[in-house]
N, C-alpha and C positions, 0 to 999 in steps of 0.2 A: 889582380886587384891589390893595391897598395894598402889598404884600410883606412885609408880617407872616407871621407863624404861625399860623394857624389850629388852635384846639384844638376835635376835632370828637367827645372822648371824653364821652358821654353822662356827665350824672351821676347819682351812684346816690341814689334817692329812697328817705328809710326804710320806706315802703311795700315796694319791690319789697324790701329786707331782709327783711321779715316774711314776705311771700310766699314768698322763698326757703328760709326756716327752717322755716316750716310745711308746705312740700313735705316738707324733708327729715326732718319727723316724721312725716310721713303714708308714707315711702317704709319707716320705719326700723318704724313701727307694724304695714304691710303683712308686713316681715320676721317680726316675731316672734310675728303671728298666724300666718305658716307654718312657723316653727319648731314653734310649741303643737299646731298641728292635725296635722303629723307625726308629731308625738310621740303624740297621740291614735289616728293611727291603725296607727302600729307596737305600741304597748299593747296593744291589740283583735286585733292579726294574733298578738303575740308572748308567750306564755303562760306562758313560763319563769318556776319554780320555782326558784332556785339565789341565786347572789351573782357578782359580776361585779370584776374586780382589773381596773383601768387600766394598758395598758402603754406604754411612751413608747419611741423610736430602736427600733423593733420592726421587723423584714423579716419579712414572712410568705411562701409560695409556695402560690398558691391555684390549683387547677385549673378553668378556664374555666369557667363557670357557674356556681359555687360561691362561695358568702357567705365561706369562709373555710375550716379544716381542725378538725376532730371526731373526736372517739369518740363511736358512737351506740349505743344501746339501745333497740331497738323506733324505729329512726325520730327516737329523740327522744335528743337532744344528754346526753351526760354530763360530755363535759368540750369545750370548742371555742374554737379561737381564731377573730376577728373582726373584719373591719375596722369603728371605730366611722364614727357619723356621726350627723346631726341634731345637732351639740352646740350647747345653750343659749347663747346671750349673757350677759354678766355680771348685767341685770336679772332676767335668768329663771332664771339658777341662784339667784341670793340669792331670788329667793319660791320657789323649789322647796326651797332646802335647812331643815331647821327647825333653831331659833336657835342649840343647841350647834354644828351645823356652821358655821352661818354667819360664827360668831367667826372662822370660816378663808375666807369668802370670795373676799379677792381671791387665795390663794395658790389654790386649789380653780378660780380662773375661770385663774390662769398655767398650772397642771396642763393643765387639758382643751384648751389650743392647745397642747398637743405630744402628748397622747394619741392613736396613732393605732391601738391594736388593746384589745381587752379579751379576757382570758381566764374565762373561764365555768366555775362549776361548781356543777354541779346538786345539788338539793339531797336526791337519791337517795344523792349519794356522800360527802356532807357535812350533817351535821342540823343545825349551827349555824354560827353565821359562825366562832368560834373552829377548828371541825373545819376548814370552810374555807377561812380563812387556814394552816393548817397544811399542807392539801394543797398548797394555791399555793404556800408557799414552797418546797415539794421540786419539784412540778413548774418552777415558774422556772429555781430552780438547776439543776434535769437540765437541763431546756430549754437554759442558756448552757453549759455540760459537754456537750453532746451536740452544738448547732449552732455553736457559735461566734460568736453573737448576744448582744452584752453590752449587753442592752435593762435596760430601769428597770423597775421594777413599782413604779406611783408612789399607788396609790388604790383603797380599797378600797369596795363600796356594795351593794344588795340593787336596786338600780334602773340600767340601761344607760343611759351616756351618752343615746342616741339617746330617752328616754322621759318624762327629768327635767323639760325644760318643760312637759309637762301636772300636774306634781304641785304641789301647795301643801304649803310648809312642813314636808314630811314626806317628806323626803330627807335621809337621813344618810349621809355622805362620812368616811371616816376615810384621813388620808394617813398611808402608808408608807412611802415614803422620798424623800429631793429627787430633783430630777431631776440627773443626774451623767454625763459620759462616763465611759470605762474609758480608763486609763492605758495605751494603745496602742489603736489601730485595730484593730475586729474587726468584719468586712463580713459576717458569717456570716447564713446566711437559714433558718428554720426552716422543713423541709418538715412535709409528714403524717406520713411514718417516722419526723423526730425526736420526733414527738406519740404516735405508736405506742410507741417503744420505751421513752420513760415514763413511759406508763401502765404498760406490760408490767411495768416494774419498781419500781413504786413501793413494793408490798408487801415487797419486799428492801429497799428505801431506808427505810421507816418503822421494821421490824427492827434495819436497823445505825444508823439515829441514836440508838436506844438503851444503843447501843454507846458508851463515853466518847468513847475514841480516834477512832472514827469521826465522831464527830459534831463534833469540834473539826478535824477535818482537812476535812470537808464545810462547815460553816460560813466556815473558813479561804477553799476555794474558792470559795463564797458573796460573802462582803467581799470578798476581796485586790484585784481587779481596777477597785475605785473607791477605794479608801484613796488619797487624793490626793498622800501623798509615795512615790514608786517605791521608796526603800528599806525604808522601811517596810512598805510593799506585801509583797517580798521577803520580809522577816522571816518576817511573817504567813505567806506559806505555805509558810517552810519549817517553822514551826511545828508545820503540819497533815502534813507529808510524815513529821519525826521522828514524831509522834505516832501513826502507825500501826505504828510498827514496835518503840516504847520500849526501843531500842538506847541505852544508857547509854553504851560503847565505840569507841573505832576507828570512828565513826561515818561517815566518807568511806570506807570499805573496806566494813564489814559490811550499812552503808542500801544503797549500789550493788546488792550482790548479791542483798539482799534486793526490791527495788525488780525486779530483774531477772527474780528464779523468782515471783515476785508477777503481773508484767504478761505475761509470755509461758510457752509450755511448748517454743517452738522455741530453739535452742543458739542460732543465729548471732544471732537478734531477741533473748537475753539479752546477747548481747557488748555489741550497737549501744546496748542499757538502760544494761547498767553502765558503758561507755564514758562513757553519756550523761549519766549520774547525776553522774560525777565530774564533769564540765566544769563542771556547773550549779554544784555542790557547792563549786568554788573560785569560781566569781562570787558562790556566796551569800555565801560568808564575805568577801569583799571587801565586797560591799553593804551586809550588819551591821556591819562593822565601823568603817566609814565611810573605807575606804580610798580612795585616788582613783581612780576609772574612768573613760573616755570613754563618752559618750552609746548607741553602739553598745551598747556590753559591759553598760551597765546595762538597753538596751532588751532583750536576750536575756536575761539573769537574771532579767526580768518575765513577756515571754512564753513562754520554755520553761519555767520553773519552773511557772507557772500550767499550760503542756501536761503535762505530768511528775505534777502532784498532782491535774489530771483523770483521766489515763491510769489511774492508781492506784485513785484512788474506784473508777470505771467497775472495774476490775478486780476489785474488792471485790466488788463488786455480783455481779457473775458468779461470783463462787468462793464455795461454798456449806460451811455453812450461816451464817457469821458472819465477822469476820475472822478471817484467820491469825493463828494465834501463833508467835514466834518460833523454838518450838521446831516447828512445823508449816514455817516458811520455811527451820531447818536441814536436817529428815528431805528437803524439796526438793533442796539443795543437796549430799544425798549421794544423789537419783537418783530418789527417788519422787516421783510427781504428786498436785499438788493438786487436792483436788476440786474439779471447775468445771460448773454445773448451766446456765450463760449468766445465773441470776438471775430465772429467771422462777417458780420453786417455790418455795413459800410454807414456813415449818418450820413443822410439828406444832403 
């Protein structure tokens, strides 16, 4: 040894390069034959009839041996949520999708790495994708009104994530909204009871969006919680909160009370209502107005407001046969009860 350095690092022949790339196509081709033939053989197991809505930051609570939570009929799923899987690679979704989707491919391949449940609905209880999408959207909304889970429902398709790689070309994907958080944290987990109660009430909820005022107050809760400026947010659903009530007056005195004999039939849970109503009711008018608030005061004007104009729908929903009207919320307020059915009875 001279007392040099000895440099004892191999060096790299462009042979062993090619070798190297050629493994790592034969490892990646090996992948996405097992993607395809999964998908072959979940098609063959999976016979569903229906349309399937992608949903993304979804909690599900699934009971131990179960694929996911359902309503069944005879056995056979009518409406169900699920965790996906098998999803395609970006090669295999573009030959799966045909050409008009494919214009959207790489947002469609961003989608499906955060989709992680889809919602199902057969097509017993929907005849076309339009009926479809109509149901989905009330169930969603009940779904984040009911659990407290401010998931995305990003993608709509007639084929399960988990199936798409065996199709050629003939897969159509229509996206429905980006993907977004909600303007506050909401950890909420959707059990099977929030899937129960609805469906139980959907037939009430298709009734009242018929309804103007309903359906601009349901909408309201729908949006408000991804509108990405918080005051605006605000706005939006106090929008939805007057608009049930079409109080033109004294609107901080008369909405409380009204809001009050609306959401309970007990005295002391109308006090802690109308209490509640005013508090929100002067953060609203600071937040429209663009008064100055501290971070605190404007995260409360978001999330209690949004609690406050669920509380209500839900209320709606259960007080039979449509909304109150004003003059139904005074005959309240000197002592008689509103009719309340829970929402499950269908009108005539």
């Amino acid at each position: 040894m001279n007392g040099e350095n000895v440099d004892h690092t191999q060096k790299t022949m462009p042979s062993d390069e090619i070798r190297r790339a050629a493994d790592r196509l034969r490892r990646h081709a090996e992948f996405q034959t097992g993607i395809q033939e999964q998908a072959k053989r979940l098609q063959e197991a999976d016979d569903r009839a229906g349309y399937f809505i992608s949903l993304a930051k979804c909690k599900v609570s699934v009971e131990e041996g179960k694929e996911g939570i359902a309503i069944d009929s005879n056995a056979t799923p009518l409406i169900s949520i699920e965790r996906t899987r098998n999803h395609p690679d970006l090669a295999l979704l573009t030959g799966a999708l045909t050409p008009k989707s494919r214009q959207s491919f790489a947002i469609l391949h961003h989608i499906s790495t955060h989709v992680c449940h889809e919602l199902y609905v057969s097509q017993e209880l929907a005849h076309s994708p339009q009926a479809a999408l109509n149901i989905a959207y009330r169930i969603v909304s009940l779904l984040r009104m009911r659990s407290n889970c401010l998931f995305n429902a990003v993608a709509f398709s007639e084929i399960p994530w988990s199936q798409m790689a065996c199709h050629d070309e003939s897969v159509s994907v229509q996206i429905l909204e980006e993907l977004r958080s909600s303007l506050w944290p909401a950890d909420g987990v959707i059990e099977q009871q929030d899937l129960n109660w609805c469906v139980d009430h959907i037939i009430r909820l298709i009734e009242l969006y018929e309804v103007p005022n309903y359906r601009l107050a349901f909408d309201a809760a729908a949006e408000s919680p991804f509108i990405r400026d918080a005051r605006t947010s605000v706005a939006r659903m106090w929008s939805g909160i007057e608009a049930l009530f079409g109080a033109e007056h004294e609107l901080s005195f008369r909405l409380s009370l009204y809001a009050a004999v609306l959401i309970s039939d007990d005295p002391d849970e109308r006090v802690r209502v109308k209490s509640r109503f005013k508090r929100l009711y002067g953060l609203r008018s600071k937040a429209v107005h663009g008064a100055k608030m501290t971070d605190a005061a404007l995260q409360e004007a978001l999330t209690d407001s949004w609690d406050l104009l669920r509380d209500l729908l839900i209320a709606c929903i259960q007080t039979a046969p449509t909304v109150p009207s004003v003059a139904d919320l005074d005959r309240a307020l000197l002592g008689y009860k509103l009719s309340r059915d829970g929402g499950v009875s269908a009108t005539p």
